[in-house]
Every structure is written in structure tokens, then in C-alpha cells.
N, C-alpha and C positions, 0 to 999 in steps of 0.2 A: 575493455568495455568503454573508456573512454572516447577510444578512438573510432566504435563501432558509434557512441551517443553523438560526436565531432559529426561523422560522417551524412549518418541520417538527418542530422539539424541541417545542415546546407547542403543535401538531397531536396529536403521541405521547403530552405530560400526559394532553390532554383532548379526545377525540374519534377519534382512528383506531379505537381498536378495537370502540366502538360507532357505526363510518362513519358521525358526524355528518357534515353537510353542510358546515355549516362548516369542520371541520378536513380535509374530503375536497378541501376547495375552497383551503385553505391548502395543501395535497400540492401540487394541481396550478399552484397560484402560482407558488411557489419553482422548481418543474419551468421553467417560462418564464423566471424571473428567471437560472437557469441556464445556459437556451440565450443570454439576453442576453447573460450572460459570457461565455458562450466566442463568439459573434460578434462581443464586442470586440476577444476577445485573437484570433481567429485559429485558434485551437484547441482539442480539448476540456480543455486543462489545468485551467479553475475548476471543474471538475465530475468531472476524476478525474484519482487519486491513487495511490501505491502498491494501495492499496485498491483499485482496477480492475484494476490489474496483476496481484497476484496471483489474483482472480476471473476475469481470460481464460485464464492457466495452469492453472486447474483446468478452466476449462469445454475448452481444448485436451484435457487428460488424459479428460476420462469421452468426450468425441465419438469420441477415438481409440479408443477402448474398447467404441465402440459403444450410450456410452448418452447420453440427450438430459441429462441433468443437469436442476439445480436452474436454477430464474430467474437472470441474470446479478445483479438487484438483491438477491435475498437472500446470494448470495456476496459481493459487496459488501461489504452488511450484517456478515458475519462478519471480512473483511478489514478495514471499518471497528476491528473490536474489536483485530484483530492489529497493524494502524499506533497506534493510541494505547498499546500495548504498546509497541511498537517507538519509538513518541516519546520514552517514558518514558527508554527506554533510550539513545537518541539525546541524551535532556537531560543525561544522568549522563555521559556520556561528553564535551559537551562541557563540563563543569565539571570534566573531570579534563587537568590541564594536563600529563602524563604520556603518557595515551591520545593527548592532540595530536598528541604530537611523535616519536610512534612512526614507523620508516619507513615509507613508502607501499606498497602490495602491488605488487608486478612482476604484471604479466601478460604468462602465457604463452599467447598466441594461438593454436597449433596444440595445448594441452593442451584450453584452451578450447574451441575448435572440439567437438573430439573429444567434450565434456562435452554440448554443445548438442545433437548429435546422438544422443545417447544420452536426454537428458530431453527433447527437444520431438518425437524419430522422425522424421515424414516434412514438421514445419514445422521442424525444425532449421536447412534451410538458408535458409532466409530469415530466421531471426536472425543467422545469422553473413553473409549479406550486408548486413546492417543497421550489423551492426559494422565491417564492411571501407568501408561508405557514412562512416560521423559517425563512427568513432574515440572512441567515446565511455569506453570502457575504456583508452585508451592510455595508459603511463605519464607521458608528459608532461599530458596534457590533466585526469589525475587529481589532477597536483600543481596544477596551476594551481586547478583546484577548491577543492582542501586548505587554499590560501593564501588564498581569497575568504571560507571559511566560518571560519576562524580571526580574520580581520579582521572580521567581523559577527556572532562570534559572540553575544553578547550579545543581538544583533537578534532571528537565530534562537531562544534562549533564551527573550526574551519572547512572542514566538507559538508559540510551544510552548505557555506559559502559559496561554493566551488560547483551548485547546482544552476541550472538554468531556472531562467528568472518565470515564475507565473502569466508574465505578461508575452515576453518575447513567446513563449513553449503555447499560448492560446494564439497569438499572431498565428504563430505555423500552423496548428492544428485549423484556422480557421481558413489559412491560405490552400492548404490543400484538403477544403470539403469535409473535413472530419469531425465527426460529434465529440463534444467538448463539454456538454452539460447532461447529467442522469436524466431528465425530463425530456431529451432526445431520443433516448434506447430504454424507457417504461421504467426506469429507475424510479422510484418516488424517494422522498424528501426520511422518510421512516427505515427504508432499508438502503438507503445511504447512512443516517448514523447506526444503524444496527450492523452493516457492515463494517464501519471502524472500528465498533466497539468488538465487534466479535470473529473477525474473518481468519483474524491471526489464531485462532485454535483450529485450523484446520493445516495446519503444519508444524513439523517441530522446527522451527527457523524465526533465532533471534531478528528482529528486525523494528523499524518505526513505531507499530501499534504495537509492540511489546513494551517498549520502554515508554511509551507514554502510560500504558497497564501498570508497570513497575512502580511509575512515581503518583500513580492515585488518578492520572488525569485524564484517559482516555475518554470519559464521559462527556469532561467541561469541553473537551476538545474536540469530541463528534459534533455537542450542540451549536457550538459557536463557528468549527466547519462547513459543517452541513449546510448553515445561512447563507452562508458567504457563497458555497459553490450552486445555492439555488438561487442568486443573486446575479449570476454571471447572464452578462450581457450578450 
């Protein structure tokens, strides 16, 4: 996957948006080298991230709504922008040995419930049978999590690192034409944090808005995201 993310980054330098051949033929590389990923692992986890999660929540909201929505890849694209926000914030928070050791959130499963059916309407209940399947909100199941990413964290820190940076990843996106802020594709400001806070129950897959879930902070972190990315220039 690295070398699919390698490829398409300097696709974007030089050549997307004058659809050389080339760089059209590195898009569709990387696309393969993707699928090779996830038929190793088994899954689509090497090819999607929180950044998927939150672009199926918005594409659930506008169908309910009755309209076809933007491409699933350009929502992506802007999720993309909102997970390296959310990284940022994910890093600072594990370097604050304070936020660690905060207590774990309780979850109340029938508030819960209630909440799911109210933001997803008529696909509610198949998130919350998803929850009743894999427990993946359980209080126990989140300390156990809490206690793996505290032992590694360090690990996580450096691939954190190791991500492209906010600024160059908007260069590109802006170099080749592509919407880069929610208020572009009928996002509003409301179901950008409602998607942080909530996108990740529509899969059983560990990922960023789990662990920010884990350690209490998904909320502070949709609030103070969500400004930043409706702030973008």
C-alpha cells in the first residue's frame, strides 16, 4: 500500500490533471496493487480507513434524502483530509501521559442504541445488530484495547509520522481539481462531526475513530476537527 500511496502522490505532482498517460497508468497500478492487499489480508482494511467510514455515512445520509450524492472516491478524498486531522490529534494525545490515564468511557448501550436510530433512520438497526454481533464498544473489550495501544505506543506514534503531511496531500488535491473541503460536496459542518463521532459503528474494523472512542476523546476531537477542516482555505 505504500507503494500504491508512493505512486499516486507523484501521479498528482505530475500528470493527473493533464491525464498523461503515464500518470493515468500509475492511478490504475496502485488500484491493483490495492486489491493485491486486501486479497492478502482477507479484507478491504489496506485500502480503507476511517476515511471510507466516514464517506459511507455521508453517502447513507444524502440516498436517504433522496439524492445520488458525490462519487464515493471524492468523499474519500475529503475524509482523507479529515483522518490526517484527526492523526494529528490522535499523536498529541498520545504523548499526553494524562489523556492516557483518563477513565475509559462506559457505554450505555440502550442510550446508544437510541442514538443509532436516530442518525443512520432506517439502516440503524443493522448497526446496532453489528454491535450486539462483535461487542466492539464493550467496556471490557475497550480496555483491553486501551492497554495494547498504551504498550505500543511509540509504535503508533511513528507511523503516524510516516503519513503525508496536510499541507503537501491539499497541494495535490488542489493541483488536480479535486474537492478538499465538506462544504464542496453538501457536507455541512454538523454531519462532519457526527460522522467522526459515529461512522466507525458501521464496521467491525479497529481503526483511528476507534481509538480516539477508546480513550474518551472522539467528541473533543470531532469539535475542534471539524473547525479546522471548515476553515480550510
Amino acid at each position: 500500500m505504500k507503494e500504491a500511496v508512493t505512486a499516486v502522490a507523484k501521479a498528482a505532482d505530475h500528470g493527473i490533471a493533464e491525464r498523461d498517460p503515464k500518470a493515468i497508468g500509475a492511478v490504475m497500478e496502485a488500484l491493483v496493487l490495492a486489491g493485491v492487499g486486501m486479497s492478502y489480508s482477507g479484507n478491504s482494511r489496506p485500502a480503507s480507513g476511517s476515511e471510507h467510514h466516514m464517506s459511507h455515512y455521508w453517502e447513507m445520509k444524502f440516498l436517504q434524502r433522496g439524492e445520488h450524492g458525490i462519487l464515493h472516491g471524492t468523499k474519500v478524498g475529503i475524509g482523507t483530509i479529515v483522518s490526517l486531522h484527526l492523526y494529528k490529534y490522535a499523536a498529541k494525545m498520545l504523548a499526553d501521559t494524562t489523556l492516557l490515564k483518563k477513565s475509559a468511557p462506559k457505554f450505555d448501550k440502550a442510550s446508544w442504541s437510541k442514538k443509532m436510530l436516530d442518525i443512520y433512520g432506517p439502516a440503524g438497526p443493522s448497526v446496532i445488530a453489528l454491535e450486539e454481533k462483535v461487542a466492539k464498544n464493550d467496556d471490557s473489550n475497550v480496555q483491553k484495547r486501551r492497554e495494547k495501544v498504551i504498550a505500543n505506543k511509540e509504535k503508533i506514534q511513528g507511523l503516524i509520522k510516516q503519513l503525508p503531511s496536510i499541507d503537501e496531500t491539499l497541494q495535490r488535491m488542489k493541483k488536480i481539481k479535486e474537492p478538499y473541503k465538506p462544504e464542496q460536496i453538501g457536507v455541512t459542518e454538523d454531519m462532519l462531526k457526527i460522522a467522526i463521532m459515529y461512522a466507525k459503528e458501521l464496521r467491525n474494523r479497529y481503526g483511528l475513530l476507534q481509538l480516539l472512542y477508546d480513550f474518551g476523546q472522539i467528541e473533543d476531537a470531532a469539535e475542534i476537527v471539524s473547525k479546522q477542516i471548515m476553515k480550510l482555505d
